[in-house]
MARKOL-86535 format. One record per residue (C-alpha): residue number from 1; residue in one letter; x, y, z negated. Coordinates in steps of 0.05 Angstrom, whole numbers, plus 5000, padded with zeros to 4 digits. Each point is the difference from the previous one (the first is absolute). Example, Ala and Ser with C-alpha at 12.3 -4.5 7.8 and 13.67 -1.06 7.14 Angstrom:
// MARKOL-86535
> 1 A 5246 4910 4844 .
> 2 S 5027 5069 5013 .
***
This chain:
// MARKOL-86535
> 1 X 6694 6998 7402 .
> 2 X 5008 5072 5011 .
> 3 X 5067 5037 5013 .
> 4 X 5037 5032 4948 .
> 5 X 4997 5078 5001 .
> 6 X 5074 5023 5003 .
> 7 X 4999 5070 4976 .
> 8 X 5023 5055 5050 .
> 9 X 5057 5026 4955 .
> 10 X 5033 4922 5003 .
> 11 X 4971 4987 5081 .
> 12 X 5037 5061 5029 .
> 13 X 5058 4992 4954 .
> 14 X 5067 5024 5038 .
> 15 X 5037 4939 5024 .
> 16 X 5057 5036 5037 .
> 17 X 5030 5071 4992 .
> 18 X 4976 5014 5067 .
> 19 X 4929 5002 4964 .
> 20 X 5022 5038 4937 .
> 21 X 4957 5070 5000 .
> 22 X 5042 5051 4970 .
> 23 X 5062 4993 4963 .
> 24 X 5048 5004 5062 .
> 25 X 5068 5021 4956 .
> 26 X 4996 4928 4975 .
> 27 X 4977 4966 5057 .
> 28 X 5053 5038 5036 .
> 29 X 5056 4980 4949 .
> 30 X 4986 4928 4988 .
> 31 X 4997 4979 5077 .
> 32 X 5071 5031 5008 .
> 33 X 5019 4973 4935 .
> 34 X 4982 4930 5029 .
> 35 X 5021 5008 5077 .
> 36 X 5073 5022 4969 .
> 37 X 5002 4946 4951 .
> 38 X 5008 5048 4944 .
> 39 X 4941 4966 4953 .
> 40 X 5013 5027 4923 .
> 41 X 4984 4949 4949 .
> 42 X 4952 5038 4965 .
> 43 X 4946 5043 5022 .
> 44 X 4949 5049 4957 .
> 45 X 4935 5026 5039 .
> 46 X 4961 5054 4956 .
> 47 X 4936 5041 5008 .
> 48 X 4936 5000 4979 .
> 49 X 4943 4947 5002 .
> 50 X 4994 4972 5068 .
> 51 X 5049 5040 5049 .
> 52 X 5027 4933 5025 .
> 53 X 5060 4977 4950 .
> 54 X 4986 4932 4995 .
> 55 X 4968 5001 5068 .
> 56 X 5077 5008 5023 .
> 57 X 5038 4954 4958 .
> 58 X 4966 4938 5027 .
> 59 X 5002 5041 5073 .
> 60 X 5082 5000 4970 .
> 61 X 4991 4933 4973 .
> 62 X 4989 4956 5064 .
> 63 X 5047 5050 5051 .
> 64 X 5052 4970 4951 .
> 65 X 4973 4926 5006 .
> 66 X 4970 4997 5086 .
> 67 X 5019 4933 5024 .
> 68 X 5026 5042 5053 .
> 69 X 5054 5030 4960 .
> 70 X 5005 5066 4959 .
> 71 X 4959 5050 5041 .
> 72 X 4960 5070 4990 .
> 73 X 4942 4963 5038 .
> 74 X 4982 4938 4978 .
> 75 X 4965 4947 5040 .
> 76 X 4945 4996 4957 .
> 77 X 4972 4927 5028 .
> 78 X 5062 4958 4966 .
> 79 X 4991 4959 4945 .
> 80 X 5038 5050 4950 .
> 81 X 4964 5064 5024 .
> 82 X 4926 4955 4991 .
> 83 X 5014 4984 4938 .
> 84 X 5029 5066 4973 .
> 85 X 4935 5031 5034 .
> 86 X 4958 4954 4961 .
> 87 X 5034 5010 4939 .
> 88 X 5034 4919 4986 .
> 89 X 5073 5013 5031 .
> 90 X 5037 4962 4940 .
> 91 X 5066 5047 5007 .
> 92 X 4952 5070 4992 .
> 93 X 4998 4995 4922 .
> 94 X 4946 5056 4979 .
> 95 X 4993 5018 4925 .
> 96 X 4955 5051 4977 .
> 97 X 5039 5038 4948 .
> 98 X 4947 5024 4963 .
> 99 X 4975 4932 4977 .
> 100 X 5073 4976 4989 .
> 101 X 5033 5051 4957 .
> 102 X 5035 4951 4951 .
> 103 X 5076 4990 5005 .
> 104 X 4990 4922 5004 .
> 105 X 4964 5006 5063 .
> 106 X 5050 5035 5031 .
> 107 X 5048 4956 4973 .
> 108 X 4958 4943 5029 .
> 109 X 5003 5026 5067 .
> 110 X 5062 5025 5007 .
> 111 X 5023 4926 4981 .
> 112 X 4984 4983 5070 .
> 113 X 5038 5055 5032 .
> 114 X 5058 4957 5014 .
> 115 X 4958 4944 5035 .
> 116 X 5010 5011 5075 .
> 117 X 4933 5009 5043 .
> 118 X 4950 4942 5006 .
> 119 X 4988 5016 5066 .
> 120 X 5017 5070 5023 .
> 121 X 5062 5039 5018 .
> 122 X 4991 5040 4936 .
> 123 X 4970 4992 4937 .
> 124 X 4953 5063 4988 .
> 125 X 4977 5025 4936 .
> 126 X 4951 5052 5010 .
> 127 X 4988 5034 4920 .
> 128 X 4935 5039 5004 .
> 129 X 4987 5057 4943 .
> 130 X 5073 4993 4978 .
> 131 X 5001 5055 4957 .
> 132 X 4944 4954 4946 .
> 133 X 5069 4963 4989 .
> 134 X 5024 4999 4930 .
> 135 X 5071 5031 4981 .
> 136 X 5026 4930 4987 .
> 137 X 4979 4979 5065 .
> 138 X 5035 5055 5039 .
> 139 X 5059 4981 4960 .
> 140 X 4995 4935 5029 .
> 141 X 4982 5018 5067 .
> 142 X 5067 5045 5010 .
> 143 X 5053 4949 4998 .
> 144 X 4955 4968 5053 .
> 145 X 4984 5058 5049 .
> 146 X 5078 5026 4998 .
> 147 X 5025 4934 5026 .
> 148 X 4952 4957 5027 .
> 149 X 5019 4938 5037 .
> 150 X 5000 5003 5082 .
> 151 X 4940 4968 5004 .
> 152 X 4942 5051 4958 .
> 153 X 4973 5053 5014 .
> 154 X 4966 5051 4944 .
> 155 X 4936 5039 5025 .
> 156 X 4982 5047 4949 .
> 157 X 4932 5037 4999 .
> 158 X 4964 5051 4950 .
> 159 X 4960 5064 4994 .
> 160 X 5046 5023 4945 .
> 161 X 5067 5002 5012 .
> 162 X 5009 5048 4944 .
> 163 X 4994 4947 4953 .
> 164 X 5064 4954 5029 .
> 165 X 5070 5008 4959 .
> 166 X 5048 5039 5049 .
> 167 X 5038 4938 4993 .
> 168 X 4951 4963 5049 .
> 169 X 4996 5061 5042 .
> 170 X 5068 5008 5017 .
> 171 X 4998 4922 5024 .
> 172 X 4946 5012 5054 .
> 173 X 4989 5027 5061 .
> 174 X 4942 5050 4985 .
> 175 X 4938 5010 5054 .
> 176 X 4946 5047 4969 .
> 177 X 4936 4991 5046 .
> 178 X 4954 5062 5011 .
> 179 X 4925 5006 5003 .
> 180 X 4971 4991 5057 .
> 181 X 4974 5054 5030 .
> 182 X 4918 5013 5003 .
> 183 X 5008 4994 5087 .
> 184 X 5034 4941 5002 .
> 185 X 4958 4969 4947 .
> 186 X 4937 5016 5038 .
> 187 X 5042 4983 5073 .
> 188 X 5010 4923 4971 .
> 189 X 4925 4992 4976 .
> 190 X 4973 5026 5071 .
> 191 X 5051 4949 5026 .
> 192 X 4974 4942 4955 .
> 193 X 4929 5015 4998 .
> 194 X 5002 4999 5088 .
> 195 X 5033 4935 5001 .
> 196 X 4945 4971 4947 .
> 197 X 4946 5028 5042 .
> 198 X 4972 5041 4943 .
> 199 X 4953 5061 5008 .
> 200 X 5030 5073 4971 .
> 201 X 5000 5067 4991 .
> 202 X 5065 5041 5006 .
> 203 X 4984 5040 4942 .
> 204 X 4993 4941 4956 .
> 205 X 5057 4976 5018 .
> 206 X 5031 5064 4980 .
> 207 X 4964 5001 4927 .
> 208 X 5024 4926 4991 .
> 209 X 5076 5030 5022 .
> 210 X 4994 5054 4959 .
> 211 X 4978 4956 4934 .
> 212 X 5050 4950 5022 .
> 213 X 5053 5049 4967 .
> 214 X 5063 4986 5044 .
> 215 X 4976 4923 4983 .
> 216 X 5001 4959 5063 .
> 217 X 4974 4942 4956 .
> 218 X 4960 5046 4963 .
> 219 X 4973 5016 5064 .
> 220 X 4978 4933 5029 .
> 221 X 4975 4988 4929 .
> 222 X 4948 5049 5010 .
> 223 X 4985 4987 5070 .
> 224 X 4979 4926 4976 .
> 225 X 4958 5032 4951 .
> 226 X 4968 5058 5050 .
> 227 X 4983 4940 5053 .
> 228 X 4959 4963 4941 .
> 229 X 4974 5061 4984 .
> 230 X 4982 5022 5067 .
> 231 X 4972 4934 5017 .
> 232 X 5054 4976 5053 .
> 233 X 5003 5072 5017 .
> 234 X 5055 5049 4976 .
> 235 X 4957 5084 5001 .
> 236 X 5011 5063 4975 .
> 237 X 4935 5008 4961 .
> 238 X 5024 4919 4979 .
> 239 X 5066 5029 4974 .
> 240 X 4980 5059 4965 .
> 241 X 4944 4959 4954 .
> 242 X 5047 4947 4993 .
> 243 X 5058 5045 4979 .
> 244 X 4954 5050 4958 .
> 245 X 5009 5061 5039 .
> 246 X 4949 5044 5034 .
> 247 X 4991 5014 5064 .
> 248 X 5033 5044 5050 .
> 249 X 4937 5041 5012 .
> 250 X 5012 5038 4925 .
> 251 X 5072 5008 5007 .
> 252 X 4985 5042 5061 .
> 253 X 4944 5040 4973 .
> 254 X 5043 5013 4937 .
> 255 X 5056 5024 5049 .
> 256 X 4944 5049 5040 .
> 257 X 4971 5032 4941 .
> 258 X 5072 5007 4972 .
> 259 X 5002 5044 5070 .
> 260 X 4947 5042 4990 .
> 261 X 5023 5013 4930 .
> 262 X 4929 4997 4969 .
> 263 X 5006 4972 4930 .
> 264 X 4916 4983 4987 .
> 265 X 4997 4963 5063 .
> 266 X 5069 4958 4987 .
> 267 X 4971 4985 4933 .
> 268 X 4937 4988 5015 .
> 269 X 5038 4945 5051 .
> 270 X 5043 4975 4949 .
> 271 X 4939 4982 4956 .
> 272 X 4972 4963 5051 .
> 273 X 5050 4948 4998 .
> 274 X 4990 4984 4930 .
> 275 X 4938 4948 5037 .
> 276 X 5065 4961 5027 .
> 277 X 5028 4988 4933 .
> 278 X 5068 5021 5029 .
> 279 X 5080 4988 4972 .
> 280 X 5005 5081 5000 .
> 281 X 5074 4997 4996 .
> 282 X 4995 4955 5069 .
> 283 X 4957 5061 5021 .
> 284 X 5055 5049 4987 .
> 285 X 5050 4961 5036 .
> 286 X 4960 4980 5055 .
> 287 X 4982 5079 5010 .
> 288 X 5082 5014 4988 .
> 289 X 5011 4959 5055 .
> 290 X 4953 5027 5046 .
> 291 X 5032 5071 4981 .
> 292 X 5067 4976 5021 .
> 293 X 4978 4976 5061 .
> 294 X 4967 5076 5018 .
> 295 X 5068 5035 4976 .
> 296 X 5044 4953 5043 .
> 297 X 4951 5014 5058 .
> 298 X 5004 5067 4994 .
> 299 X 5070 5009 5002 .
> 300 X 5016 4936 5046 .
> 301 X 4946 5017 5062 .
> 302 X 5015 4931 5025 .
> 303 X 4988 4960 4936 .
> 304 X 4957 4946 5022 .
> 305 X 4962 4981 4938 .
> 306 X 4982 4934 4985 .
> 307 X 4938 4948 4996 .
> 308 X 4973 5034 4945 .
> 309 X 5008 5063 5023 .
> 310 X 5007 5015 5085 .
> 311 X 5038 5064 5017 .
> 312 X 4928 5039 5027 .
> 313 X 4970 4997 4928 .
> 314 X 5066 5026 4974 .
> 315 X 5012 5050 5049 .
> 316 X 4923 5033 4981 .
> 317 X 5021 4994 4925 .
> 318 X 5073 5032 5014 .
> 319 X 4967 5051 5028 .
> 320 X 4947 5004 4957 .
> 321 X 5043 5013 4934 .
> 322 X 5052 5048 4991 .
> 323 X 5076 4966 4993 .
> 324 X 5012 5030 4929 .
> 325 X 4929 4979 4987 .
> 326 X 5019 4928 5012 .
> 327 X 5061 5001 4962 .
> 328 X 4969 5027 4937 .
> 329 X 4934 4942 5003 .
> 330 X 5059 4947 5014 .
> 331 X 5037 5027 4935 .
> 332 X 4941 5008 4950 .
> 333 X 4972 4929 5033 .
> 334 X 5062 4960 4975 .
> 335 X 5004 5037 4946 .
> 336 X 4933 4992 4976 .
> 337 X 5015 4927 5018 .
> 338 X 5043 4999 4959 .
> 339 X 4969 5037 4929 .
> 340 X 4934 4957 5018 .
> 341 X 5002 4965 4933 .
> 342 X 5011 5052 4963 .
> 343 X 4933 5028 5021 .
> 344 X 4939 4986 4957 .
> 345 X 4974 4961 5043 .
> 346 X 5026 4980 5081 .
> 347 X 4940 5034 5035 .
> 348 X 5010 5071 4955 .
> 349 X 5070 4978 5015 .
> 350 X 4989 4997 5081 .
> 351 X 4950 5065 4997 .
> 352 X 5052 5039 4966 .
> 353 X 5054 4978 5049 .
> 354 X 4954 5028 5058 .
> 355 X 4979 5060 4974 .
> 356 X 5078 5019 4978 .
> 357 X 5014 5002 5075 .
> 358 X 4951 5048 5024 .
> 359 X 5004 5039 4932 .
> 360 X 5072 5012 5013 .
> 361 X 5001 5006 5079 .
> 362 X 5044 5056 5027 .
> 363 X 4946 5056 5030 .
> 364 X 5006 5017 5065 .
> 365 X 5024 5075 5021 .
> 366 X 4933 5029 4997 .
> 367 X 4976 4968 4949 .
> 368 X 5062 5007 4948 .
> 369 X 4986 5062 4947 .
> 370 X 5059 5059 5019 .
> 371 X 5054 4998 4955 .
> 372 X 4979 5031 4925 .
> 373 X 5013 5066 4979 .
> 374 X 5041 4989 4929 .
> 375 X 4949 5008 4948 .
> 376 X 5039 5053 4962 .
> 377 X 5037 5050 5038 .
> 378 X 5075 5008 4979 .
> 379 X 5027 5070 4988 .
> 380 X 5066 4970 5042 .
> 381 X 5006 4929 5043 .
> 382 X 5036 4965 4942 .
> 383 X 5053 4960 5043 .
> 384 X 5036 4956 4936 .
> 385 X 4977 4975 4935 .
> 386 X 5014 5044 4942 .
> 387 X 5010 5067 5050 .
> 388 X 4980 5058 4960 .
> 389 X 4950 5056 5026 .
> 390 X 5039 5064 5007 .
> 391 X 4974 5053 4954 .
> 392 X 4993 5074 5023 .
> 393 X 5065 5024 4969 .
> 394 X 5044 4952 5040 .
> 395 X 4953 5010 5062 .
> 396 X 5013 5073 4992 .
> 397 X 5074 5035 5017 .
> 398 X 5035 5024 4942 .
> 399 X 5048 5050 4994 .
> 400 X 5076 4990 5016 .
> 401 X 5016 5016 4919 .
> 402 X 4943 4949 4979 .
> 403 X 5032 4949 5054 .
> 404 X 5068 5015 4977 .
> 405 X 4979 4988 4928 .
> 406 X 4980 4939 5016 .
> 407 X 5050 4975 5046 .
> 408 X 4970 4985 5064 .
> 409 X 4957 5031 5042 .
> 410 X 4923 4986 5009 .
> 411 X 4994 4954 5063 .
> 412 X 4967 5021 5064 .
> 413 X 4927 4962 5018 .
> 414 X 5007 4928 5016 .
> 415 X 4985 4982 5076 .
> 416 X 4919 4996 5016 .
> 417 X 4984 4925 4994 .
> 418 X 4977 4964 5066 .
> 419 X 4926 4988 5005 .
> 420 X 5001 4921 4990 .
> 421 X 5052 5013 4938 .
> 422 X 4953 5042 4970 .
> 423 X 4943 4960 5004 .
> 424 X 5035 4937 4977 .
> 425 X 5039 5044 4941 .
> 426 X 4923 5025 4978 .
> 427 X 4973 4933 4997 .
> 428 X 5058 4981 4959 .
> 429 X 4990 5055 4954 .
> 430 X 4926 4979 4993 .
> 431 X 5017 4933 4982 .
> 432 X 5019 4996 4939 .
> 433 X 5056 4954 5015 .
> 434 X 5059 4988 4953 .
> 435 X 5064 4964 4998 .
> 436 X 5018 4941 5052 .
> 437 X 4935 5016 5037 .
> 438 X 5011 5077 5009 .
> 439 X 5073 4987 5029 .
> 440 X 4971 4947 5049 .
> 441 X 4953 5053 5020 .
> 442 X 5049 5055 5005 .
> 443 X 5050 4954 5050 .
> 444 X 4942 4994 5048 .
> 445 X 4974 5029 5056 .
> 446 X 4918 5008 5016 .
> 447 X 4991 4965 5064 .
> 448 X 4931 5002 5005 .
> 449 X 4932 4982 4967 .
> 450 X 4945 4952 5031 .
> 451 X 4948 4991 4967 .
> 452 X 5016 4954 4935 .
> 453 X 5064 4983 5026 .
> 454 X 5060 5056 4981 .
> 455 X 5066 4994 5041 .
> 456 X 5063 5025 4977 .
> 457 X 5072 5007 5019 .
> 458 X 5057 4975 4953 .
> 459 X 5073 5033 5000 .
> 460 X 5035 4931 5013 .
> 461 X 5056 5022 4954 .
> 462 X 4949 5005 4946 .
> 463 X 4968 4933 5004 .
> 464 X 5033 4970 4940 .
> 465 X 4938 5032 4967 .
> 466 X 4949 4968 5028 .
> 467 X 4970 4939 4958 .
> 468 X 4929 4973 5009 .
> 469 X 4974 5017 4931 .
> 470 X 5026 5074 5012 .
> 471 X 4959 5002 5073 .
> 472 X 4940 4974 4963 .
> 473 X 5006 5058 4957 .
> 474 X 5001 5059 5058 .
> 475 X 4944 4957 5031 .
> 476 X 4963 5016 4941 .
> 477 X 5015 5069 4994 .
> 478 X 4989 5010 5069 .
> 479 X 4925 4965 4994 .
> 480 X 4985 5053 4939 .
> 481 X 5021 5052 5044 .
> 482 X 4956 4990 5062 .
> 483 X 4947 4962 4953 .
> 484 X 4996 4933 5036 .
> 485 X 5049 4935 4999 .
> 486 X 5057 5011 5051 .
> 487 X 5054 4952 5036 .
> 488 X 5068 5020 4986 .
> 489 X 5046 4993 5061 .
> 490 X 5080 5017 4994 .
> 491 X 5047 4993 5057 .
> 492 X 5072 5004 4993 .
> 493 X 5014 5056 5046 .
> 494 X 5026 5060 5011 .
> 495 X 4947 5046 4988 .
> 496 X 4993 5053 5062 .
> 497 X 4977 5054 4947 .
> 498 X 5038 5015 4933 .
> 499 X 4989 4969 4944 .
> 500 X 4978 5040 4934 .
> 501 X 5070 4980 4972 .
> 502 X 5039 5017 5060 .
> 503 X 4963 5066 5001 .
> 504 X 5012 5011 4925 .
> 505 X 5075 4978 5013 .
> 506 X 5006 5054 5059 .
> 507 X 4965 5057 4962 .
> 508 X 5051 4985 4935 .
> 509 X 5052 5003 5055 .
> 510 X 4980 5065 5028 .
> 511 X 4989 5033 4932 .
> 512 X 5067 4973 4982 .
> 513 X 5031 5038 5052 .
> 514 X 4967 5062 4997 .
> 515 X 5003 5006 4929 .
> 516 X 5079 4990 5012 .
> 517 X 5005 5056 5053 .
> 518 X 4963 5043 4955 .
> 519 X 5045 4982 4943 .
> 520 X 5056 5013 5046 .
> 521 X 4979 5064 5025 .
> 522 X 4980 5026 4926 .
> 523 X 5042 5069 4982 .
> 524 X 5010 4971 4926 .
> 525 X 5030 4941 5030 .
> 526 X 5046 5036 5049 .
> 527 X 5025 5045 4945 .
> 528 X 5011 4941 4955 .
> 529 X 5047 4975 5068 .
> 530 X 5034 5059 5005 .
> 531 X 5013 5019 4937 .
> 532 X 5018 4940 4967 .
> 533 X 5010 4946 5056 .
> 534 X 4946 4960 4981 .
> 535 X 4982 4939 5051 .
> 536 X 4927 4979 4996 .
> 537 X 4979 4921 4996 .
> 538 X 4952 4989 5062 .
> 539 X 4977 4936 4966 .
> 540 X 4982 5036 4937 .
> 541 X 4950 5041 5037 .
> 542 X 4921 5005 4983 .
> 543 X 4940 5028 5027 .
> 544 X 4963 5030 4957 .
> 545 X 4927 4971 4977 .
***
């Protein structure tokens, strides 16, 4: 008779903490927990789908009932620890919650609460998926978990705490397991696969870590499933037809034509995948995650890459694409990722998604068109919204009886504008803008234009202003005004240059004041002081327009 195939995720099962992978805040508190003698009565593990929560109540489970006395390291060859291993130890009382949601099953089993142990020191009850438990059944759980007797234990596990009353909560000692990271998941199959003498490839390991989603069980699960696959062998080129994604090879050559920025030849390439019958959106995130890799090696030289990718093909790539370059095809990839339903299809969906990040790739110095002329030249840099041209009366001195008449003299010439302000005011003008949109534009500062992308500088003290939908809308303008699709880019900063407000604020300051000395110095006003003692209201004070 042949032997029973045990599965991988059951054979290399933790038996000890010392063998736990991950999750060393609980492993951590539990063995001083039980080397103080401060066990709680009730314990609730949560996390997702096989992080290792009931994994480490039955690891709980026989440190509490070791013929060799309450200990953080069980013997593991005692009659208790075999039988809690093979899953018959009479006082380790398992109930799936999920398939006993009625009140009188929990009823029935708490009946037997107040039995001592059959055999153990304790009398476990391990609850899996305790949040499937009906409202009635909580209700009779609480009396029960606030003051159990000496003897029982409550171990508590679920991948929805969310869904327990408060009321349970508050009676548990709380352990919230984490994923487990890709390395360690791919660390632990190495480590298996070697001591079962199977054949592999790092990198397959790596894809079967990476699907594994912080899963150790998930993990093994898939390993099993790779090794029949692979026929007793566990490959990359195994892996990726097994888990439906394609092969390393296109990922790169998708990453080298995104380098040389050539959108026939990166289409051309992208249609040759459609042969593969490929999961596009797997494509996207396998081609994110090569693009995260090339940023992190560019700005950590040491970064040592991984199995899929070694640090010499990510140094030539680093080098090979610009760093703002990366950090634009890593944006538009997850979010094309992400709006890949809503495409007509996932392939248009995919094409689209690659040609949106060389379409919209910031040019390069030489490359980038100078900064546009304004379309329309202004008579006068218009520095705020609603500012008025002068007309050639105003512009013109009048006479001291005509300024006397009128009670204030004409004002002197603003201040010249600086270069930048100019420019920035003239666009503005050109624009079009109005309301919200215009005032935003007015509080900033032109930093600089490169290619698609515009740059500006926000007066921080202005930044209550700024909403998305009012950016959208000097994006826009800005795109009619240069006659292609630009990138917006605000910083919160003080701008180095004036802004067309500040400008407009300084040049209503100045005529301000010179229209007041004028006023001042005006004969009709001085006879008006003499004469009759009259005091003049600085405040009440206008230029003239």
């Amino acid at each position: 008779m042949t032997e029973t195939y045990t599965a991988l995720a059951r054979k290399w099962r933790p038996r000890a903490f010392a063998e736990l992978i991950g999750q060393e805040h609980v492993r951590r508190a539990l063995v001083n927990a039980l080397e103080t003698g401060r066990v709680h009565h009730a314990f609730l593990f949560t996390g997702t789908r096989g992080v290792g929560k009931t994994t480490i109540a039955r690891i709980l489970a026989k440190c509490l009932n070791c013929e060799t006395g309450v200990t953080p390291t069980p013997c593991g060859q005692c009659a208790s620890c075999r039988e809690i291993d093979a899953g018959r130890f009479v006082d380790l009382i398992e109930v799936d919650a999920a398939s006993r949601t009625k009140v009188d099953d929990t009823r029935e089993l708490l009946d037997n609460v107040q039995y001592s142990p059959t055999r153990g020191r304790y009398k476990v009850y391990l609850i899996d998926e305790v949040h499937m438990l009906s409202t009635h059944s909580f209700n009779a759980l609480l009396k029960t978990l606030e003051e159990p007797p000496p003897h029982v234990k409550f171990l508590l596990a679920t991948t929805d705490p969310q869904k327990l009353p408060v009321t349970v909560l508050s009676r548990c000692l709380q352990f919230n397991l984490k994923r487990i990271p890709l390395t360690q998941i791919a660390a632990h199959l190495r480590a298996i696969l070697e001591k079962e003498g199977i054949e592999f490839e790092p990198p397959g390991l790596a894809l079967v870590a990476q699907a594994a989603d912080g899963s150790m069980r998930d993990g093994l699960s898939l390993l099993d499933q790779l090794i029949a696959f692979g026929g007793g062998r566990a490959g990359e080129a195994e892996a990726r037809a097994m888990l439906g994604t394609i092969a390393r090879d296109h990922v790169l050559q998708l990453a080298e034509r995104l380098a040389t920025a050539d959108p026939a030849e990166l289409l051309h390439h992208a249609r040759s995948l459609e042969e593969w019958a490929p999961d596009y959106a797997q494509v996207l995130d396998e081609l994110a995650s090569l693009l995260a890799r090339i940023a992190l090696k560019q700005v950590v030289k040491d970064f040592d890459g991984d199995d899929l990718y070694p640090p010499e093909l990510l140094e030539r790539l680093a080098a090979a694409i610009p760093p703002e370059d990366v950090q634009l095809y890593y944006q538009t990839a997850i979010v094309g990722r992400r709006d890949l339903a809503l495409a007509p299809d996932p392939r248009t969906g995919f094409e689209m998604t690659l040609l949106r990040m060389v379409a919209f790739r910031p040019q390069s110095g030489a490359d980038a068109p100078p900064l546009a002329a304004p379309r329309a030249a202004a008579p006068r840099a218009v520095a705020a919204a609603g500012m008025q041209q002068p007309s050639p009366r105003s512009a013109s001195a009048p006479s001291p009886t005509a300024a006397s008449s009128l009670g204030a003299a004409p004002p002197s010439p603003p201040a010249t504008l600086s270069p930048a302000v100019q420019d920035w005011a003239a666009i503005i003008a050109a624009l079009e803008l109005t309301g919200a949109a215009r005032q935003l534009a007015v509080h900033c500062a032109l930093i600089g234009r490169e290619g698609a992308l515009v740059r500006l500088a926000l007066d921080p003290r202005s930044k209550v202003m700024r909403t998305a939908a009012i950016e959208e809308k000097l994006a826009q303008a800005l795109g009619r005004y240069y006659g292609e699709p630009v990138r917006l880019e605000i910083v919160a900063v003080a701008p180095q240059a004036e802004t067309p407000a500040q400008a407009d604020q300084r040049a209503s300051q100045e005529e301000a004041e010179s229209a007041r000395r004028a006023f001042e110095s005006d004969p009709g006003v001085q006879g008006f002081r003499e004469r009759f003692g009259a005091t003049p209201l600085p405040e009440t004070i206008r230029p003239l327009k």
